[in-house]
C-alpha positions in Angstrom: 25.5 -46.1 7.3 26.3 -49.3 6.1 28.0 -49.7 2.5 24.7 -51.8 1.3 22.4 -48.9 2.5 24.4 -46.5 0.9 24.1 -48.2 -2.8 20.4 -48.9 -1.8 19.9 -45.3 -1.0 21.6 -44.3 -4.6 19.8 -46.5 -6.7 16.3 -45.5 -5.3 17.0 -41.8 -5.5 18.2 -42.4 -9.0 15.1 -44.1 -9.8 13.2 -41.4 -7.8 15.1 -39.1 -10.1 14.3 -40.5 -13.4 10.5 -40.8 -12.7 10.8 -37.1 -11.7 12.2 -36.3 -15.1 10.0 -38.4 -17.3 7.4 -36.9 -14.9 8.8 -32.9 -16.2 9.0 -34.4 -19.9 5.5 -35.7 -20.0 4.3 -32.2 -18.6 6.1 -30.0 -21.5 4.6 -32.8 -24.0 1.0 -31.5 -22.6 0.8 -35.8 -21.2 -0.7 -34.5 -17.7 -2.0 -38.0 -16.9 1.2 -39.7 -17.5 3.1 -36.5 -15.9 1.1 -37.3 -13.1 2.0 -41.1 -12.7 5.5 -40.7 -13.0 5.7 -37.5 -10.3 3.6 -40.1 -8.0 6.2 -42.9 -8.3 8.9 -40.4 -7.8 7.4 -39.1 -4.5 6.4 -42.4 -3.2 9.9 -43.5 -4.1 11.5 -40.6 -2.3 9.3 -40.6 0.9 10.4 -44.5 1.6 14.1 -42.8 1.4 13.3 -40.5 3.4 12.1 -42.3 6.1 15.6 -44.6 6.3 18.6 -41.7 5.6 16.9 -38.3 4.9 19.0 -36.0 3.3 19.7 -32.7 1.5 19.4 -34.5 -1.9 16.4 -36.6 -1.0 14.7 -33.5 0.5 15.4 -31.2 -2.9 14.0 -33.7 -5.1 11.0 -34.3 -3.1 10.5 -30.5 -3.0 11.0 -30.2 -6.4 8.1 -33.4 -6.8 5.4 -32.3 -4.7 5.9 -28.3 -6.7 5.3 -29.7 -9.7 2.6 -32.2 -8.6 0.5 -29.5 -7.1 0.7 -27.7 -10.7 -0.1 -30.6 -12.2 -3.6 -31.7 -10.0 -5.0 -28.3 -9.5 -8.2 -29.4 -8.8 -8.7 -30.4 -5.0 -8.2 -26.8 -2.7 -7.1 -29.0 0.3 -5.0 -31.3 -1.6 -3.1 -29.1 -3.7 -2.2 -26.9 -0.7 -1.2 -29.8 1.0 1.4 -30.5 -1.8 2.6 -27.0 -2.1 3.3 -26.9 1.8 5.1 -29.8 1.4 7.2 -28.7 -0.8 8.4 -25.4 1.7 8.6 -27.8 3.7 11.0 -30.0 2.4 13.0 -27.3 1.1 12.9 -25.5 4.5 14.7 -29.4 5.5 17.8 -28.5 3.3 21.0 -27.9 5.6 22.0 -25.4 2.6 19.8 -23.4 0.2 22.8 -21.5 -1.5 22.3 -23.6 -4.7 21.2 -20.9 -7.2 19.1 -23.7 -8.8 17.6 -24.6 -5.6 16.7 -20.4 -5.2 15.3 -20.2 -8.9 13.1 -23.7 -8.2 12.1 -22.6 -4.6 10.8 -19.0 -6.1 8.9 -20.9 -8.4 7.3 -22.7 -6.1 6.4 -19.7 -4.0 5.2 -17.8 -7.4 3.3 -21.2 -8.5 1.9 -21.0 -4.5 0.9 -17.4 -5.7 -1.4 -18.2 -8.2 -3.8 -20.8 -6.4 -4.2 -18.6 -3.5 -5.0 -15.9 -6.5 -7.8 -18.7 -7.6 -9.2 -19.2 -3.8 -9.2 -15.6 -3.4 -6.6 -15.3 -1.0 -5.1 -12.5 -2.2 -3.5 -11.1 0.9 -1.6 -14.4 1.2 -0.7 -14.3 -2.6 0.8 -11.1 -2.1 3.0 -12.1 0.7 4.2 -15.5 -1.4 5.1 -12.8 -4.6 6.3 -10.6 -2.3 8.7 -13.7 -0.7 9.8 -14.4 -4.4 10.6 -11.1 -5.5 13.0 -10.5 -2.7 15.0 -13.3 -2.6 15.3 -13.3 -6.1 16.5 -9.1 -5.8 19.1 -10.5 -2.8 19.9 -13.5 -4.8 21.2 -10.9 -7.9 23.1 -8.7 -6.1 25.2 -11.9 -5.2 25.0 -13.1 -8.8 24.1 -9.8 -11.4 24.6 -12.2 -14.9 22.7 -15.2 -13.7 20.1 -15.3 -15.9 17.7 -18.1 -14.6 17.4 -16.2 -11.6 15.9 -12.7 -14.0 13.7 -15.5 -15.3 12.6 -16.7 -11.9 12.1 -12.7 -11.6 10.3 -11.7 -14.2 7.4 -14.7 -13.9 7.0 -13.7 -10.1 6.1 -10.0 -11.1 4.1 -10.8 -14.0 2.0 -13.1 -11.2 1.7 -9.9 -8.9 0.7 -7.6 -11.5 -2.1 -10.2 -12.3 -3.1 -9.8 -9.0 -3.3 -5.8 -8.8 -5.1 -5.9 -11.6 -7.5 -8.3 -10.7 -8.3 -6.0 -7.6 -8.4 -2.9 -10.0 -5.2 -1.3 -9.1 -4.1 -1.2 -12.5 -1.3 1.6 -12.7 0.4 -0.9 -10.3 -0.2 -3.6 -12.8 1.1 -1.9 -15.5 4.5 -1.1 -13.7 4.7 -5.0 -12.4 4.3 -5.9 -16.5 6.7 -3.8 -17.6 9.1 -4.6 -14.9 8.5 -8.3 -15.3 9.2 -7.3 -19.4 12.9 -6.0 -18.6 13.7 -8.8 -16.5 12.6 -11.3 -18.6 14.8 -9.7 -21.4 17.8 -9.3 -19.0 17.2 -13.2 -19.0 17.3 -13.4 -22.4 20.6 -12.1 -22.9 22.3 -14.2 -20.2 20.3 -17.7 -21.1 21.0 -20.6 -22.8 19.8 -22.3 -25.9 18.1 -24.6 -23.9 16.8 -21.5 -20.9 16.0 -19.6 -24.5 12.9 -21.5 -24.7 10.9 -21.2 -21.7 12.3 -17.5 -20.8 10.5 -16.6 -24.5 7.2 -18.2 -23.6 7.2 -16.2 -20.4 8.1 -13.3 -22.5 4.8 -14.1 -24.6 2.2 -15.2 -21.7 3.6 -11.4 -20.3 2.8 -9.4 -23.5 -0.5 -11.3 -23.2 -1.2 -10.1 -19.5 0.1 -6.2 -20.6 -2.8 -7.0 -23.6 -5.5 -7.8 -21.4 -4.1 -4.8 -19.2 -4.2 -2.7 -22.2 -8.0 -4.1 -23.1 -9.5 -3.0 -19.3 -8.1 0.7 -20.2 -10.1 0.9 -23.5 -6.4 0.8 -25.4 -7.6 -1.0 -28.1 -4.2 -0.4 -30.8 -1.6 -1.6 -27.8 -3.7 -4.3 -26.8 -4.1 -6.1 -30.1 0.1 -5.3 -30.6 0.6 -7.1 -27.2 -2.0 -9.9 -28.1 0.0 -10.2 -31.7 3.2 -9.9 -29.6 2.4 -13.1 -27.8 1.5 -15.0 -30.3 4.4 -14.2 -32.4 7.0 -15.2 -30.0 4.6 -18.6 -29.1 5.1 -19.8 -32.9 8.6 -18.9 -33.1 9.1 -21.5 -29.8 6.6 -23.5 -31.9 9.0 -23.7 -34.7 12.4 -24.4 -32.4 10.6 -26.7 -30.0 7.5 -28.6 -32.0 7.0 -31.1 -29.4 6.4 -28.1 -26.4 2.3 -28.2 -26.3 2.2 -25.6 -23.6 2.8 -23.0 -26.2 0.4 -24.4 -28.9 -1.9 -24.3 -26.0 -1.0 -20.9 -24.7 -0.8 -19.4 -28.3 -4.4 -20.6 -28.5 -5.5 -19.0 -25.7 -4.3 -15.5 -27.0 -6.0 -16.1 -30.3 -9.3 -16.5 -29.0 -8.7 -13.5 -26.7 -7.5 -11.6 -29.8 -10.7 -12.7 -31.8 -13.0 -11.8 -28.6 -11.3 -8.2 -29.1 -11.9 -7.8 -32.7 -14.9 -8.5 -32.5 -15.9 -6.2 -30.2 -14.2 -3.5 -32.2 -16.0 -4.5 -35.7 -12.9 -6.1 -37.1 -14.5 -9.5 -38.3 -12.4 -10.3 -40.9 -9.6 -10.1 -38.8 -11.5 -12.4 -36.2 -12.1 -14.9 -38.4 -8.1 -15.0 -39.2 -7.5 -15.2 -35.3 -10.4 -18.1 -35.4 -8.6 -19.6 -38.1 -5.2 -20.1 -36.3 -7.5 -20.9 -33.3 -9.2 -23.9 -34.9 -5.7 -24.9 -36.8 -3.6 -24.5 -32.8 -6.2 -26.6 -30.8 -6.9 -28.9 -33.0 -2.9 -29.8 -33.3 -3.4 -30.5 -29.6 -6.2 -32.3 -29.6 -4.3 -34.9 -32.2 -1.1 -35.3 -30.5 -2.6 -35.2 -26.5 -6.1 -36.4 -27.2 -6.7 -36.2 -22.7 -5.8 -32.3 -23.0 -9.1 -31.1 -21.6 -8.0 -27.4 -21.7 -7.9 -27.8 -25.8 -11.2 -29.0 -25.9 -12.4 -26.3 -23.6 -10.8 -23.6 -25.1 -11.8 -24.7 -28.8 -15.4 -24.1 -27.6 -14.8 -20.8 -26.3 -13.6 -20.1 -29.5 -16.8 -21.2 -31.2 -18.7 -19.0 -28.7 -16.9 -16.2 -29.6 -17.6 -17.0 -33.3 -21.5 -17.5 -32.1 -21.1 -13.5 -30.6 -20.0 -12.9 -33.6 -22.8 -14.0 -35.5 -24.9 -12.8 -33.7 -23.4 -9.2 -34.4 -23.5 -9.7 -38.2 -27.3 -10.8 -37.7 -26.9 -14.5 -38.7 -29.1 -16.3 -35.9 -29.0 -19.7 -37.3 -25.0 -19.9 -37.9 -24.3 -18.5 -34.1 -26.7 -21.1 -32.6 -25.0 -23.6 -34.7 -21.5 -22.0 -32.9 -23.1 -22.1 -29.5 -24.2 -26.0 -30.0 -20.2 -26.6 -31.3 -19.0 -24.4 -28.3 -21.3 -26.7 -25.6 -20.1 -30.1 -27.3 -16.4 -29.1 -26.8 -16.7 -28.2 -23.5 -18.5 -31.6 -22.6 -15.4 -33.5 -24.4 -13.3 -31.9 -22.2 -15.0 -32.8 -19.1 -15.4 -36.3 -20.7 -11.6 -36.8 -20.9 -10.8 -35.1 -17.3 -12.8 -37.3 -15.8 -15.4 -34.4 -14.8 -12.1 -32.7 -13.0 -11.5 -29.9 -15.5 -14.0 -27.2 -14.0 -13.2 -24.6 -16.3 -15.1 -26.5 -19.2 -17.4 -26.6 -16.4 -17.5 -22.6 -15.8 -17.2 -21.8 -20.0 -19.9 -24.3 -20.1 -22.3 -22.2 -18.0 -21.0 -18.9 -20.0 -22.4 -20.3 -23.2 -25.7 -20.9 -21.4 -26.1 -18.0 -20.3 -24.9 -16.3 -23.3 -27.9 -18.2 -24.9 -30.6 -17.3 -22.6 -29.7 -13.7 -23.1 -30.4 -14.1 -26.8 -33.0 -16.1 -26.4 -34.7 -13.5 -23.9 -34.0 -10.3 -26.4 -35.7 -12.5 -29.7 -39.0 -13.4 -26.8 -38.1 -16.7 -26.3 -38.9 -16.7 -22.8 -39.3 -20.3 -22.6 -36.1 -21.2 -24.3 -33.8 -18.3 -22.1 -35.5 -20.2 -18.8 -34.0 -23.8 -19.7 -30.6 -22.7 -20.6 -30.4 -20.1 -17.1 -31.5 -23.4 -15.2 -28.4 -25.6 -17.6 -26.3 -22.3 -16.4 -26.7 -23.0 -12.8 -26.2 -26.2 -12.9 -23.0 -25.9 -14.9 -21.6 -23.5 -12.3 -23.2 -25.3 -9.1 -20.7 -28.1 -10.2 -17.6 -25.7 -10.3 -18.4 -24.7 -6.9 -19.3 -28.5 -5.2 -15.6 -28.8 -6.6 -13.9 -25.6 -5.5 -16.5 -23.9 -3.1 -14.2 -20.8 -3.0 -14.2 -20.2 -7.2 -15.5 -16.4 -6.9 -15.8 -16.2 -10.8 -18.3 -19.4 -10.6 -20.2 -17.6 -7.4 -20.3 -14.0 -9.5 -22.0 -15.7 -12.7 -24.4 -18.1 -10.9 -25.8 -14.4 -9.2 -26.0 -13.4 -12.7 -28.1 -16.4 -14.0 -30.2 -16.3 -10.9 -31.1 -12.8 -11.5 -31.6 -13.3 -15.2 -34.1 -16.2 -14.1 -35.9 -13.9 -11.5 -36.5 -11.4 -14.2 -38.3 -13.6 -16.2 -40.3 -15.9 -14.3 
């Protein structure tokens, strides 16, 4: 290699480099669009590289691109696992993998790999990628017991598997993942950074959030609102170290509304509206500093569903129809700022519908349960002309069709 190639070679990968990182720094600032851009301009960078003097360097930083692109464009089945193989596949391209960053990145990308197999319902293959993470991370400590990235790297790979026995109803399994994925997560803790502190913490929060939820499907009602409370305890203290990291605003929404959806189920509805409260005051935050986060909208209007429940409880007919009309206008702002790409607004969207016709149906309005069963449908038909293999969508749309059936 020539002297000239070699500087050309440096500058692009440094260029390739910084669009990566602006790429990462857009992500944590909840910019997805943007993320997206600059993770596109660091690939296409790379690959032209690549293609002239491939090497370990150019290889890691194009895995590390195409991970953290298929996170970011979750939408497309075949696309995103196109990305994701990429990614083993250029870090399978690495003469050496010894790099204890390169281990803690590549389990992440198998633990990330994980979770959209979860979401097509490949859960024998999501197994096997948790599996792969957890034991090269186990190898990877004996070698190195006080690295604490790697505990990180750990504990979010059994948190993912214990999603996933619980999800198939193995739940004693789950518990034990939880609580193993807890102790690593602390181990992690004591061996990070101030600068590790902050994402090792909000895994420690989404985790007491998935023991909550665990907690919830066992009828544990006291240690599933402590876990829920947990969570979003640790999400405000990030919030007050790291005010510009939207992912826990989001995420602390998003156990919130779960909290409220307990309460109210319990009776507690003074205590829901508080959750509703700091639900309203979280999302809205997002909203005003990344107006193109779809998942705010969406998860502002499940919030004013849940208040609609609630209403409903207390007896107050108008005011819940009035939550259900706020919930359905949210959701179609977050499909208006995605593009029509976001298909959970898309899935919460048919949720409320269906929540309506069921009210609508016990108060004898026949006619009014049968439009909003047929706006159901439709709502999840979309999800699934977008993701054909979203079981969740499938599962509710039997659920409206049967509701329809009942009362035609």
């Amino acid at each position: 290699m020539s002297i000239i190639s070699k500087s050309y070679q440096g500058k692009t990968l440094q260029l390739g480099e910084i669009c990566y990182e602006l790429g990462v720094l857009n992500r944590l600032q909840g910019r997805f669009q943007k993320a997206a851009y600059f993770l596109d301009q660091a690939i296409s960078t790379c690959e032209e590289i690549n293609l002239k003097t491939p090497g370990d360097n150019t290889s890691m930083l194009l895995a590390y691109c195409y991970q953290d692109y298929a996170q970011l464009i979750g939408l497309s089945n075949e696309v995103v696992l196109q990305y994701y193989q990429k990614s083993k596949e250029y870090y399978n391209m690495m003469s050496s993998r010894e790099s204890l960053d390169v281990i803690c990145r590549y389990v992440l990308m198998l633990t990330r790999l994980g979770k959209f197999q979860v979401f097509l319902s490949r859960n024998e293959e999501a197994k096997e990628s948790y599996q792969e993470a957890i034991t090269i991370c186990i190898e990877a400590l004996r070698k190195n017991p006080d690295h604490g990235p790697l505990y990180g790297a750990l504990g979010q790979a059994q948190e993912k598997i214990g999603e996933l026995y619980s999800i198939n109803e193995y739940y004693h399994q789950a518990g034990n993942y939880y609580q193993q994925a807890l102790n690593s997560l602390e181990r992690a803790l004591e061996l990070s950074t101030n600068i590790e502190y902050i994402n090792i913490s909000h895994d420690k929060a989404f985790t007491h959030k998935r023991l909550a939820e665990y907690y919830e499907k066992k009828s544990n009602v006291v240690e599933a609102k402590d876990n829920y409370n947990t969570a979003i305890g640790i999400y405000s203290q990030i919030i007050e170290l790291s005010p510009s990291f939207i992912t826990a605003y989001i995420n602390r929404g998003h156990a919130a509304v779960d909290l409220m959806n307990l309460q109210i189920e319990n009776g507690q509805f003074v205590d829901a509206l508080a959750s509703f409260e700091l639900t309203v005051k979280t999302f809205e935050y997002v909203i005003n500093e990344v107006p193109e986060q779809a998942s705010a909208y969406n998860r502002l209007g499940c919030a004013n569903r849940v208040m609609g429940d609630m209403n409903v409880r207390m007896g107050n007919i108008g005011q819940a129809g009035n939550s259900y009309i706020k919930a359905l206008d949210l959701m179609d702002q977050a499909i208006q700022v995605s593009n029509g790409n976001y298909i959970y607004a898309f899935n919460e969207k048919g949720l409320t519908y269906l929540q309506i016709a069921q009210i609508s149906k016990s108060n004898g309005s026949i006619t009014e349960a049968r439009e909003a069963l047929m706006n159901s449908i439709k709502c999840f038909d979309e999800v699934l002309i977008r993701t054909p293999d979203a079981h969740y969508a499938k599962q509710h749309k039997e659920e409206a069709v049967r509701l329809l059936n009942s009362i035609i």
